[in-house]
Structure formats: structure tokens, C-alpha cells
N, C-alpha and C positions, 0 to 999 in steps of 0.2 A: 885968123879964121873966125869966120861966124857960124852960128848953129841956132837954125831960125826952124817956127814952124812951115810947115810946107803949104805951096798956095798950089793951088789950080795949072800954074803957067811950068812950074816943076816936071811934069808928068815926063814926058821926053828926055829931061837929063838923069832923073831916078833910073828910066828904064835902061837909060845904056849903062847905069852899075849894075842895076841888080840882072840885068840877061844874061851876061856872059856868067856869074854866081850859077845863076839857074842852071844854066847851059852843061855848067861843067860838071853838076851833081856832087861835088866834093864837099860839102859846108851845108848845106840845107835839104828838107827831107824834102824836097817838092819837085812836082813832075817836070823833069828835064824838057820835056816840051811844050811847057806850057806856053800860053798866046800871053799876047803883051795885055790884054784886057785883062785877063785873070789872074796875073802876075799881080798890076797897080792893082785890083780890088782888093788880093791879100793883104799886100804889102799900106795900104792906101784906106785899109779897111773900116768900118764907122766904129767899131770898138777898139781903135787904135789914135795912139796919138802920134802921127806922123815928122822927123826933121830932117834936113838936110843941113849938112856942113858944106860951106862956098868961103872961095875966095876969090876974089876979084869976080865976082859974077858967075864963075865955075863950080857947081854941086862937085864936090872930091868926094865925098858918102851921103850916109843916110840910115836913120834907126824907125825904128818904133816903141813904143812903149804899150805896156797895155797892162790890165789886171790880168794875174795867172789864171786864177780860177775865180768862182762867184762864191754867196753866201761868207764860211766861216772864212773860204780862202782868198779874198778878196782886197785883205790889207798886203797881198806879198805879189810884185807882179814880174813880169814878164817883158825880158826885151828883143830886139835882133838889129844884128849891124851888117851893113855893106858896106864896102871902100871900093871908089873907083882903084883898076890896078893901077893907074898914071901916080893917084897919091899914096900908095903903099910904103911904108915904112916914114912917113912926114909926120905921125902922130893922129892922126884924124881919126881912128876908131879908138886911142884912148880920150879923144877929144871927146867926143860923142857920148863915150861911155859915162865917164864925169860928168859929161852936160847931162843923162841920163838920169844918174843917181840924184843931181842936185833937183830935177823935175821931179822924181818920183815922190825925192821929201817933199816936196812943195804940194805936191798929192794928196799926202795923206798915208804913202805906202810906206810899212815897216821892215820890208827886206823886198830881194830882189831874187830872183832864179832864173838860172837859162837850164831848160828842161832836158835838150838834147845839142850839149859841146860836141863835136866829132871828134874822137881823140888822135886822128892826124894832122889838127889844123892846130897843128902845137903852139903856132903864135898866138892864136887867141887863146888857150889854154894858157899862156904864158900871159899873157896880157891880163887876162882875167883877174888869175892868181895874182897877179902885182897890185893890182887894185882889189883885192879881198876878198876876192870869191875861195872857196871852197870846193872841193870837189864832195860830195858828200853821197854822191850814188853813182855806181858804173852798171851799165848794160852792155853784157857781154856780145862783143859780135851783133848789134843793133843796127849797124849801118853798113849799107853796102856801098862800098868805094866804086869807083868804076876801077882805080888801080890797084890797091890796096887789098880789095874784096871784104870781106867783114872784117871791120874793126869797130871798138867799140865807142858808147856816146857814155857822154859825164853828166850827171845832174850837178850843176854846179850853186852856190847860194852864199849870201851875203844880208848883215841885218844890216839896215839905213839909220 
């Protein structure tokens, strides 16, 4: 597997991961209906450092990196990961994640946060955790599942 940055000609294989994500509302705070332009602009966006994981030519995921916050908070940043469902369970979002943390040292960044974990996407809780995050803040009932109905999100964190 490779974990490259993202070109231009990408736009179309990112979008078929990240839609059905979108779609389902279960994992990310973002409007269920959003259009394909404003999807890629989030996802794609110029204070983001955009990748995709491919094999044999096929995008199987895709992250971004970015600063969490500006000023004092700007050495600790912030990530998000999609996996195609074809490659679920093959390694590719601890792939991603790894290739993440080793990017962000190369940054300049001294820890890492994921702001809002949904705490029913227990594999990536579980992922996370294996690779060193921390859960370090809970938000009671902060997410609205479509199934589940509120349950809560994690501040999760890790120093690089």
C-alpha cells in the first residue's frame, strides 16, 4: 500500500469513500446532504494537508492533516480518516494513521487530537487507543446517531 499526497485527478475516487461516510451520518458531524463540491472543499480544503492510500491504482482511504487550532495552539494538530468499505478491516486507516503521525513530526507538530471520536465507532476508538491516543474528554450525548440517538463524542490526544 502506498500513502501519497493527493493530486487533482483523485477528486472522484476520494468522493466515492468519503459520500457514503457522509451519507450515513454515523462518524462525522457533517451535513448528511451535503453536494459533492462542498464535501471535496472540506475534505480537500487549503488549510489541509490532503492523502490517499492506493493499491494497485485503487484509493482504499484517505486523511487529512491540519493544525487544530492557531496562535499558542498550533504546534498540536488535527486529523480525519475515511476507508473505502471494500478495504475495511485490511489495515489502511491504521496505515494512514501511522503515515499521519510520522507527517505531522516532520511538521513540526508536538501532539495530535481528534476533537469529536463518536463513541460508537468503537473500532476507531479502538484503533486509536492502540496506537496511543487517549481519551482525555467525553461530551455527554454530543452526537446524534441516526440509530443510536445521542451518544457521546471523545476528545482523544497523543504527544508525537
Amino acid at each position: 500500500m502506498l500513502i501519497r499526497p493527493v493530486t487533482p485527478h483523485d477528486a472522484a475516487q476520494i468522493w466515492a469513500i468519503i459520500e457514503p461516510t457522509i451519507r450515513a451520518g454515523e462518524t462525522y458531524t457533517l451535513d448528511r446532504n451535503m453536494r459533492e463540491d462542498e464535501a471535496l472543499a472540506y475534505w480537500l480544503g487549503a488549510d489541509k494537508a490532503a492523502f490517499v492510500a492506493e493499491a494497485d491504482g485503487v484509493i482504499l482511504g484517505t486523511y487529512y492533516l491540519r493544525a487544530n487550532q492557531a496562535g499558542g495552539g498550533r504546534h498540536v494538530c488535527n486529523a480525519g480518516y475515511m476507508t473505502g468499505a471494500a478495504a475495511t478491516g485490511r489495515g489502511v486507516a491504521r496505515a494512514m494513521c501511522l503515515h499521519s503521525i510520522d507527517h505531522a513530526r516532520a511538521r513540526g507538530f508536538r501532539a495530535m487530537q481528534f476533537n469529536f471520536v463518536v463513541s460508537s465507532n468503537v473500532r476507531a476508538v479502538g484503533l486509536w487507543q492502540s496506537l496511543g491516543f487517549d481519551i482525555v474528554g467525553r461530551l455527554p450525548g454530543a452526537f446524534d446517531h441516526p440509530q443510536d440517538g445521542l451518544v457521546d463524542a471523545l476528545v482523544m490526544y497523543r504527544t508525537l
